[in-house]
C-alpha positions in Angstrom: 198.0 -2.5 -185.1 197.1 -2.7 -189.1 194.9 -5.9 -189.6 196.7 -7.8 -192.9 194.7 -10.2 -195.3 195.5 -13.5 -195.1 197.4 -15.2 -198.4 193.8 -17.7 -198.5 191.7 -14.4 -198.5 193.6 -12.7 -201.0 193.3 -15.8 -203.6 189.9 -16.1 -203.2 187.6 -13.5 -202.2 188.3 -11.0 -205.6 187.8 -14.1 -208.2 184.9 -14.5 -206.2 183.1 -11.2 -206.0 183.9 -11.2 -209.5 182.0 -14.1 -209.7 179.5 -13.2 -207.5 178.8 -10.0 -209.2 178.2 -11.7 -212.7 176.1 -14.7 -211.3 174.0 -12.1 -209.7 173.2 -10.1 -212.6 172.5 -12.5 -214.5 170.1 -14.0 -212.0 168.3 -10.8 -211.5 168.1 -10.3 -214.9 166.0 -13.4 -215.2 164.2 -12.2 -212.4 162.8 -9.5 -213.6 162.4 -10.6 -217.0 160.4 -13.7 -215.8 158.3 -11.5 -213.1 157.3 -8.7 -215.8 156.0 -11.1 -219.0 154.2 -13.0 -215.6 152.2 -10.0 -214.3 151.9 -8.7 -217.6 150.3 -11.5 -218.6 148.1 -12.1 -215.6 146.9 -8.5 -215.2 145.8 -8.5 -219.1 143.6 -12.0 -218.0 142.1 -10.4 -214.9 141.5 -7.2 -216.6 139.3 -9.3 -219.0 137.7 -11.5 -216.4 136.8 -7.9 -214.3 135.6 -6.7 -217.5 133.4 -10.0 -217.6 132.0 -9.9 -214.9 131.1 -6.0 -215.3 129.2 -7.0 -218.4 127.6 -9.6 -216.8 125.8 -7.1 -214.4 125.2 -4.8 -216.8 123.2 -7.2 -219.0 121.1 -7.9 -216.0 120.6 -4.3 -215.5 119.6 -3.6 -218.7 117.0 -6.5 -218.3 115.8 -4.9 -215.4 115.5 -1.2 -217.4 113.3 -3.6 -219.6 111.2 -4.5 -217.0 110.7 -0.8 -216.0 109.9 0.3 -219.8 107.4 -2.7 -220.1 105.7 -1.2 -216.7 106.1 2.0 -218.0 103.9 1.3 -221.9 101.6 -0.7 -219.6 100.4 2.3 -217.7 100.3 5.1 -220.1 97.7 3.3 -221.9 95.8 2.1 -218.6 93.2 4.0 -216.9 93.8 4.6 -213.3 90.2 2.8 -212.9 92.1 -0.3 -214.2 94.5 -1.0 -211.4 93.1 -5.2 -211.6 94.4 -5.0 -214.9 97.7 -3.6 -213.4 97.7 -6.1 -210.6 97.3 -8.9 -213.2 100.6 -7.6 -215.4 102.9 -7.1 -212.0 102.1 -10.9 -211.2 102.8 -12.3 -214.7 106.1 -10.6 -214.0 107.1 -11.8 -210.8 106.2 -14.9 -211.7 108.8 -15.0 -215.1 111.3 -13.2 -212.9 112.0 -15.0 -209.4 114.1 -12.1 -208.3 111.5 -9.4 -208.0 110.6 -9.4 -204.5 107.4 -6.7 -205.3 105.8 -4.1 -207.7 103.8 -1.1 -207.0 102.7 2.2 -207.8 102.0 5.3 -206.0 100.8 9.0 -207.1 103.3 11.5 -208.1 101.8 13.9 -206.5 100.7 12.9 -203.5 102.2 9.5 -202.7 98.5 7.9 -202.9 98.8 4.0 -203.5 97.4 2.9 -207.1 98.4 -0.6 -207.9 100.6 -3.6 -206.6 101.0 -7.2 -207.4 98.8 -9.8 -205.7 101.2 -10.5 -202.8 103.0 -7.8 -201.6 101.7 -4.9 -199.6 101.7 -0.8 -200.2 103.8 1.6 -198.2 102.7 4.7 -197.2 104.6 7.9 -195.9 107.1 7.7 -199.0 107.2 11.3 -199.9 110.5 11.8 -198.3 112.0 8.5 -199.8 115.1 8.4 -201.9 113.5 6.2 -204.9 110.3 8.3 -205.1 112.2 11.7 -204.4 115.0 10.4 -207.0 111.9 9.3 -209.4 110.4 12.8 -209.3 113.8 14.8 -209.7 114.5 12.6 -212.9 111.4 11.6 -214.7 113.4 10.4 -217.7 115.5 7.8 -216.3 115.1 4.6 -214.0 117.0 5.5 -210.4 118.6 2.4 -209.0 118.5 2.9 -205.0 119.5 0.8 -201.7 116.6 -1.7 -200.4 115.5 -2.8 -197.2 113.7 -5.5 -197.8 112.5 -7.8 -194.7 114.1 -11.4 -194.7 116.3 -10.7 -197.6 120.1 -9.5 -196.9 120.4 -7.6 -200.2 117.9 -5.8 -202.3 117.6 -2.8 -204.8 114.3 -0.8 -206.1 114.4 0.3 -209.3 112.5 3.6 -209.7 110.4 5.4 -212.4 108.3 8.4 -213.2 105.4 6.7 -215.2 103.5 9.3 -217.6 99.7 8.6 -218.4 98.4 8.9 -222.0 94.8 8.5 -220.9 91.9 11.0 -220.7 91.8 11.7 -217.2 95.2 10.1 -216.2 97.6 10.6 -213.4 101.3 10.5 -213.1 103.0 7.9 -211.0 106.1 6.6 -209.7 106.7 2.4 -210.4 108.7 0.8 -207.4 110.3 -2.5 -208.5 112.4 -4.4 -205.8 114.5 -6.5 -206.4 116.4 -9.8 -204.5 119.9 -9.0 -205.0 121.1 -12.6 -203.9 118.6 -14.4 -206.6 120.6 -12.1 -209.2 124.1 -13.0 -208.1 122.9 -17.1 -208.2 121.7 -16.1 -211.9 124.5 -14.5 -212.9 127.0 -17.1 -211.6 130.6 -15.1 -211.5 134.0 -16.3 -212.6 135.9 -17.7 -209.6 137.7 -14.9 -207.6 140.2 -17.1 -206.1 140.3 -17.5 -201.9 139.3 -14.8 -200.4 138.0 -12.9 -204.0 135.1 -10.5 -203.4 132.7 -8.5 -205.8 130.6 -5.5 -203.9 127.8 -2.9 -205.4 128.3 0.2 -204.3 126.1 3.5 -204.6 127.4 7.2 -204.8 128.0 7.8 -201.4 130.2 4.2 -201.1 126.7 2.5 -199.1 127.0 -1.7 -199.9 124.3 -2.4 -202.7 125.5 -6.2 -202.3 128.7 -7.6 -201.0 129.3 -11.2 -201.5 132.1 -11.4 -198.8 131.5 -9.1 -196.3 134.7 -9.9 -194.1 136.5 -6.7 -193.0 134.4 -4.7 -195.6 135.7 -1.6 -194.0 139.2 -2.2 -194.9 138.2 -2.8 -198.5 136.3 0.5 -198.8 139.5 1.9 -197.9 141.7 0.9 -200.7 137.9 1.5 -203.0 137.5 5.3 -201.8 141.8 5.6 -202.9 141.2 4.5 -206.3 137.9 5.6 -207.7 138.3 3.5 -211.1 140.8 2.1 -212.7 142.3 -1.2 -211.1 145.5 -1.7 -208.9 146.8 -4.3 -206.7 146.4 -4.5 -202.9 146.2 -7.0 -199.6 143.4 -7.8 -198.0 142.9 -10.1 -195.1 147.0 -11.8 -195.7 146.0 -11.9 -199.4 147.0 -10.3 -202.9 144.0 -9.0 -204.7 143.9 -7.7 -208.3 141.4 -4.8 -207.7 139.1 -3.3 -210.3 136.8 -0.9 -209.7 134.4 1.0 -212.7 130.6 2.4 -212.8 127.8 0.2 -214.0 126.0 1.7 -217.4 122.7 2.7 -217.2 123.2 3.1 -213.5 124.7 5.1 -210.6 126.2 2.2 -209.2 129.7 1.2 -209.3 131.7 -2.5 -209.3 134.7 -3.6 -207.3 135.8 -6.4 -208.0 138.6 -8.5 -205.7 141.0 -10.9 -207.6 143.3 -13.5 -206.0 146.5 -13.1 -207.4 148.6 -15.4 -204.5 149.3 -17.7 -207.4 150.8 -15.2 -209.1 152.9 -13.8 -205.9 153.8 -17.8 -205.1 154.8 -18.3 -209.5 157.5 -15.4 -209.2 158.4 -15.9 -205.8 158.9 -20.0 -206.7 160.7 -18.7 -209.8 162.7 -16.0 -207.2 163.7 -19.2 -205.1 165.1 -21.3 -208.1 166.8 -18.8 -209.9 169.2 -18.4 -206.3 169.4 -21.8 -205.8 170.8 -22.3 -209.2 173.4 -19.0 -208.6 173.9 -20.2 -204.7 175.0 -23.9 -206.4 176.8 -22.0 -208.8 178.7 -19.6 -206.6 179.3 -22.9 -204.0 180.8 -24.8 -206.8 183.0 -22.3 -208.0 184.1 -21.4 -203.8 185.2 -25.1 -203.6 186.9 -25.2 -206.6 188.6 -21.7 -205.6 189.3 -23.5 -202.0 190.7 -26.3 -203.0 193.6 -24.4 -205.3 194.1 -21.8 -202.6 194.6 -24.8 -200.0 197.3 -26.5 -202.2 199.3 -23.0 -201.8 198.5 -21.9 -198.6 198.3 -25.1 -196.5 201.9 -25.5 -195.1 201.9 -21.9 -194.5 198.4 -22.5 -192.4 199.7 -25.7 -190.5 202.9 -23.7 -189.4 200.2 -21.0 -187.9 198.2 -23.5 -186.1 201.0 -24.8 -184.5 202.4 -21.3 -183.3 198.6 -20.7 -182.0 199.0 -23.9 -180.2 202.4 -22.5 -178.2 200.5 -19.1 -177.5 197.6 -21.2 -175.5 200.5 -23.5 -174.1 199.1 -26.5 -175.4 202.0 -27.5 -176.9 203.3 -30.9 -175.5 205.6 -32.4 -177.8 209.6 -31.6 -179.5 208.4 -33.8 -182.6 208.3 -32.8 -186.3 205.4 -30.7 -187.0 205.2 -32.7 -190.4 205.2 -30.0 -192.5 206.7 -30.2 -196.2 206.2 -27.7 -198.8 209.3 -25.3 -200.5 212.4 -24.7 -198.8 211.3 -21.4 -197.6 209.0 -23.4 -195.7 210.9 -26.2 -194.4 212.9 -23.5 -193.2 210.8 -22.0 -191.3 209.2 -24.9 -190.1 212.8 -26.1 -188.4 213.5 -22.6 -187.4 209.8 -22.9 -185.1 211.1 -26.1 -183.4 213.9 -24.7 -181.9 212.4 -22.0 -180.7 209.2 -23.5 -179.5 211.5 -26.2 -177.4 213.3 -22.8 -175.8 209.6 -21.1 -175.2 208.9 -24.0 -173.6 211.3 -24.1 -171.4 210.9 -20.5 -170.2 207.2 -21.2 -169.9 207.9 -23.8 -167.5 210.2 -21.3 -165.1 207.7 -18.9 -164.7 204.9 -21.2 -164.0 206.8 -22.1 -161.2 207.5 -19.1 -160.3 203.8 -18.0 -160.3 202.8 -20.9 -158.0 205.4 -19.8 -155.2 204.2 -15.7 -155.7 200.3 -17.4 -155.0 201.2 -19.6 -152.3 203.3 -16.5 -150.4 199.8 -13.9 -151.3 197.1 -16.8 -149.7 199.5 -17.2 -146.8 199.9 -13.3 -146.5 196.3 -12.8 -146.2 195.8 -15.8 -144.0 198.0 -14.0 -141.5 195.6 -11.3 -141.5 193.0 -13.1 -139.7 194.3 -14.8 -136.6 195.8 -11.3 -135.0 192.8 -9.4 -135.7 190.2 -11.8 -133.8 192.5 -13.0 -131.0 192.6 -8.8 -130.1 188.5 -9.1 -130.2 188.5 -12.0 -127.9 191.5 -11.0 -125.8 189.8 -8.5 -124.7 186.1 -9.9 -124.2 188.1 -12.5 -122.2 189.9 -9.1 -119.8 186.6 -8.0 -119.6 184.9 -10.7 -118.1 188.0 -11.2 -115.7 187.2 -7.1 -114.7 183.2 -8.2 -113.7 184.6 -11.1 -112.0 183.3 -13.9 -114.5 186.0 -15.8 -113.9 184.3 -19.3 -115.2 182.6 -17.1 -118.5 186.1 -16.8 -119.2 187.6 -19.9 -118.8 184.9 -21.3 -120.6 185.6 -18.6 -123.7 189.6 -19.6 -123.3 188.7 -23.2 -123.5 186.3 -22.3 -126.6 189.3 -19.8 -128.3 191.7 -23.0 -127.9 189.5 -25.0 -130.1 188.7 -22.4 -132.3 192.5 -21.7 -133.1 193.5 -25.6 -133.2 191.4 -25.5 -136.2 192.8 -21.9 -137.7 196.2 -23.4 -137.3 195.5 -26.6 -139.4 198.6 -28.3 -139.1 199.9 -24.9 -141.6 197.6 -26.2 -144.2 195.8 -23.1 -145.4 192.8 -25.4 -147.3 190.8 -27.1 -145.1 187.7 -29.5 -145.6 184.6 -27.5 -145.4 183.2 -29.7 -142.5 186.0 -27.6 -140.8 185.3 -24.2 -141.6 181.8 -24.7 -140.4 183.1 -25.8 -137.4 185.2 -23.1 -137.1 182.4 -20.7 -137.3 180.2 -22.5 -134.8 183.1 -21.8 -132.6 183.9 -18.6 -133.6 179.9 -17.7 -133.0 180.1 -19.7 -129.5 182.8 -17.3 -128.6 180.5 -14.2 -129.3 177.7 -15.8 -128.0 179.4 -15.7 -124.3 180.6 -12.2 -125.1 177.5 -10.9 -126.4 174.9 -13.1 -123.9 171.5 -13.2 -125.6 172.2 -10.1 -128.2 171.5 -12.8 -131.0 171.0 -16.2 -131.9 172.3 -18.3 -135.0 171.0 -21.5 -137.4 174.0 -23.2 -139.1 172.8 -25.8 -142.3 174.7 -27.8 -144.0 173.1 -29.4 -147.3 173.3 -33.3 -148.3 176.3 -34.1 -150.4 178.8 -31.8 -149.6 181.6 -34.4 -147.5 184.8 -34.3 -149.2 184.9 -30.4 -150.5 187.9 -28.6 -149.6 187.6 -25.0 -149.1 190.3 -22.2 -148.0 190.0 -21.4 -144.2 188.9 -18.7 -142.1 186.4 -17.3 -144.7 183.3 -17.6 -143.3 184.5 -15.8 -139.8 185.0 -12.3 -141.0 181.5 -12.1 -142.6 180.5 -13.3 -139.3 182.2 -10.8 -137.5 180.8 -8.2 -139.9 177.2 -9.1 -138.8 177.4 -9.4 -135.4 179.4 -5.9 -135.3 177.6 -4.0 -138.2 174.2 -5.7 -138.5 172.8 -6.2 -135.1 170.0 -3.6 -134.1 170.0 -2.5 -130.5 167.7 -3.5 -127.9 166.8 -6.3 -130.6 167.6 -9.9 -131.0 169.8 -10.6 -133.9 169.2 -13.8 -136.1 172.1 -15.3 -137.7 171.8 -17.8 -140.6 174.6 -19.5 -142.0 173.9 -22.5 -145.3 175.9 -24.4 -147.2 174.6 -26.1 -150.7 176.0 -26.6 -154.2 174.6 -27.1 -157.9 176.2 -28.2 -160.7 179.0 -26.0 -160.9 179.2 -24.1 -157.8 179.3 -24.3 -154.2 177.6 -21.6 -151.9 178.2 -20.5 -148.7 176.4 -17.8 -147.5 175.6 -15.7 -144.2 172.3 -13.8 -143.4 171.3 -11.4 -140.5 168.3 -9.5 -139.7 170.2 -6.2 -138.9 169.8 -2.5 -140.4 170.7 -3.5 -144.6 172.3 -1.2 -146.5 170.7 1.3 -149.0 171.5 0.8 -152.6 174.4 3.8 -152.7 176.2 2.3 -150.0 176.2 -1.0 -151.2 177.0 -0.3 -154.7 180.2 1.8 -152.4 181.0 -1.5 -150.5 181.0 -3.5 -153.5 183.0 -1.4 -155.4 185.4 -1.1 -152.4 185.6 -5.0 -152.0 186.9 -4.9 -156.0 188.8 -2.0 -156.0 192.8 -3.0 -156.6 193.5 0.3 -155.1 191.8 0.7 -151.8 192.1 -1.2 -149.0 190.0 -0.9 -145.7 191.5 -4.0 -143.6 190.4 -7.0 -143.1 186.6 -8.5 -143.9 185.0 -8.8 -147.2 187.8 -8.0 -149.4 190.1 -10.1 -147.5 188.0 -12.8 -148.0 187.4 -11.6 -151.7 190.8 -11.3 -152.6 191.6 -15.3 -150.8 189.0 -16.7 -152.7 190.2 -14.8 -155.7 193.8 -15.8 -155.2 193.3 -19.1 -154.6 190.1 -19.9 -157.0 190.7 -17.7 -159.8 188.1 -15.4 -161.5 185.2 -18.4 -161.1 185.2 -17.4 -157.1 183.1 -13.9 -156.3 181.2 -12.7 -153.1 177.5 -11.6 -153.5 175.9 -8.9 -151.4 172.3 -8.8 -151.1 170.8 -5.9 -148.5 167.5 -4.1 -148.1 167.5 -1.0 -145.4 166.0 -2.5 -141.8 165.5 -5.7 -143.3 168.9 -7.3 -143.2 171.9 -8.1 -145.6 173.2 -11.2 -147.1 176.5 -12.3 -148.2 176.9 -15.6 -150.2 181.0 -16.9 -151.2 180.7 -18.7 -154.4 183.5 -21.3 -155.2 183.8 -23.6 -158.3 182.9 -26.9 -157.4 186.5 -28.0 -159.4 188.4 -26.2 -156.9 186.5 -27.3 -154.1 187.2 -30.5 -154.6 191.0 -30.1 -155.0 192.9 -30.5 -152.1 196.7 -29.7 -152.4 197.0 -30.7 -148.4 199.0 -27.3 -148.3 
């Protein structure tokens, strides 16, 4: 059937996706307006502090170039018999600049120590090292390589071929190293913002200096993607502003990690106003847009509520609805009275009608019961007769009288529970004589359960099913029956030790006990179909089996209907 708008709808949702559509653009067109000048105008600031901060190493470099042309005058006019002189120079050095950690020279030819400073000590075996091989291929140039200096975290040697003017003279190589920490204190970098980062790299991306080395890898990652140039990525939960670009004079190359979460929380604090501003606006403009379409449409409205109100028959009252508007709609509203009062009326026939078709169905299946057991124990009673156990049987008559005083229930087919439970302690006594010592059986009853009201005879067939289908041969059977409640429900439930089902045929017996269309006599889905009739769709019966284990069946009733007893 074709869904139609409703009259309120129709008013108001096209002014307002009108309305929506313009307070949006607008909105986003302050967005992005706002976020561009922003960036724009942040990126050009961090470009210039990266470019800073590049400098600011650069400098230092170049004053540590310096260093390596003073060494290298100092030796071409030196004699390689003056290495005290040497010695002398490389201390005055150290001692202007802190960060050098040591000075020495070795023979370019052979690796042969010539001179150090006063405290440091010369290495030997250095013909296969990078600075001295890097010294050797460039003569021309200082090469900047990695250190590995003892005690100090990060260090570089600075490298160069040294030429000798002298009569006599030999070539050398000049190591200089370096404390790259002591450099970093000097220089003193811009603030980088939480979590901001600057590392040194060589050509082959090996850490020169890092001053944050938290998950360094991960920021290698977004270095080896962009080479040089800058870019923005996220590191660690944070925005960085990344610049990378080569050091002059050097082989070395900068990164350099900027916080920018100010600037993500600035435009993201602007994104937040600008829609509370358009959400206030577009909430004003719905009430507004309310209110006029309720002056129009509510009559119409309170005439619908009060025909939803007669299709969930809560209707209770003939009066006035109280509804005014045009004469179309007085109209109506007079026309609804009259025929709500006839509805009512009609309403009130079938109800009745209902109750008598429910009482006849629980009665119906009541009768089902009582034949089928007295054949059981009719003839258990013939048979003991036949072996001549005459006082077994008078004793089962005796127990069958009891047992159907209570089935008979003065015609009232809902009994207390106290009862029933009797009943099947009976009903078990009676299968107890017939079946000797084939099975035993625990009845508990849980605290606070006096005064429930449940419909009879629906314990027995389940009974009857597990003493018939359950028992094992040449074993004992156990047979538990319980009664407890909770908060909404009561449960009543039976439990042998016998063969189980496996999952196939219980899913098959389930579906049997709620099939409308099969019937297979009495048992479960008579007692199903009771507690449905009586109980409504609240009620259910719950199997529970595992194959040579045993099977359990629980009856759930509502507590609300327990407690109801219409003494019928």
């Amino acid at each position: 059937m074709r869904k139609y708008p409703k009259l309120r709808t129709l008013l108001i949702v096209p002014t307002s996706f009108l309305f929506l559509l313009m307070v949006g653009g607008l909105a986003l067109s302050a967005f992005f307006i706002y976020s561009s000048n922003v960036r724009n105008s942040s990126y050009t600031q961090m470009e210039a502090t990266s470019e800073q901060v590049l400098r600011n190493y650069e400098t230092y470099f170049d004053s540590a170039v310096q260093v390596s042309d003073g060494i290298y005058s100092k030796y071409a006019t030196l004699s390689p018999l003056d290495s005290g002189e040497l010695t002398d120079y490389f201390d005055t050095l150290i001692e202007l600049k802190p960060e050098i950690l040591s000075i020495s020279v070795y023979n370019a030819s052979n690796g042969e120590p010539i001179a150090r400073d006063s405290n440091s000590y010369f290495i030997y075996d250095i013909m296969d090292s990078d600075w001295f091989l890097g010294a050797l291929e460039d003569p021309y140039i200082n090469v900047f390589t990695r250190g590995f200096s003892d005690g100090v975290p990060y260090s570089f040697i600075l490298s160069r071929y040294l030429v000798s003017d002298v009569e006599g003279g030999i070539d050398a190589v000049a190591k200089i190293d370096f404390d790259f920490s002591q450099i970093v204190e000097t220089i003193s970098p811009v603030s980088l913002g939480e979590g901001g980062r600057f590392i040194i790299y060589d050509r082959d991306y090996r850490t020169i200096y890092a001053s944050n080395e938290s998950s360094l890898d991960e920021a290698y990652s977004y270095i080896h993607r962009l080479v040089l140039g800058s870019t923005t990525v996220n590191l660690e939960g944070h925005s960085f502003y990344l610049y990378c670009m080569t050091i002059s004079n050097t082989t070395w190359r900068v990164a350099i990690f900027i916080n920018v979460d100010s600037l993500t929380t600035a435009i993201s604090t602007f994104a937040w106003s600008i829609s509370l501003v358009a959400l206030a606006a577009i909430i004003i403009y719905l009430v507004f847009a309310s209110l006029l379409a309720s002056r129009i449409t509510k009559p119409i409205l309170l005439l619908q509520r009060e025909m939803s109100r007669v299709e969930g028959l809560e209707y209770e009252a003939y009066l006035s609805t109280g509804i005014s508007g045009s004469r179309e709609v007085n109209e109506l509203s007079r026309s609804f009275e009259n025929m709500m009062k006839r509805i009512r009326q009609l309403m009130d026939d079938v109800v009745k009608e209902k109750e008598e078709q429910k009482r006849s169905e629980l009665k119906a299946l009541q009768n089902q019961i009582n034949p089928h057991f007295l054949y059981n124990t009719l003839d258990s009673i013939i048979a003991l007769i036949d072996r001549g156990e005459g006082e077994k049987a008078e004793k089962m008559v005796v127990a069958l009288s009891r047992f159907f005083r209570i089935s008979i229930s003065r015609g009232h087919n809902i009994i207390p529970l106290g009862d029933e439970i009797e009943h099947a302690r009976n009903y078990l006594l009676i299968q107890k004589m017939r079946f000797g010592d084939a099975f035993d059986f625990k009845i508990e009853k849980a605290e606070g359960l006096d005064g429930l009201y449940v419909v009879k005879l629906v314990l027995q067939p389940v009974i009857e099913n597990s003493i018939n289908h359950g028992m094992r041969e040449g074993e004992v059977g156990h047979i538990s029956i319980r009664a407890e409640k909770d908060e909404k429900y009561l449960y009543l439930s039976i439990e042998d030790n016998g063969y189980g089902m496996l999952p196939a045929k219980l899913a098959e017996l389930d579906a049997s006990m709620r099939s409308k269309e099969t019937y297979q006599g009495v048992g479960l889905k008579n007692v199903y179909e009771r507690l449905r009739v009586y109980y409504g769709n609240e009620s259910d019966v719950k199997i529970e089996s595992t194959p040579d284990v045993g099977t359990k069946v629980t009856l759930i009733i509502p507590l609300k209907g327990a407690r109801e007893n219409e003494g019928e």
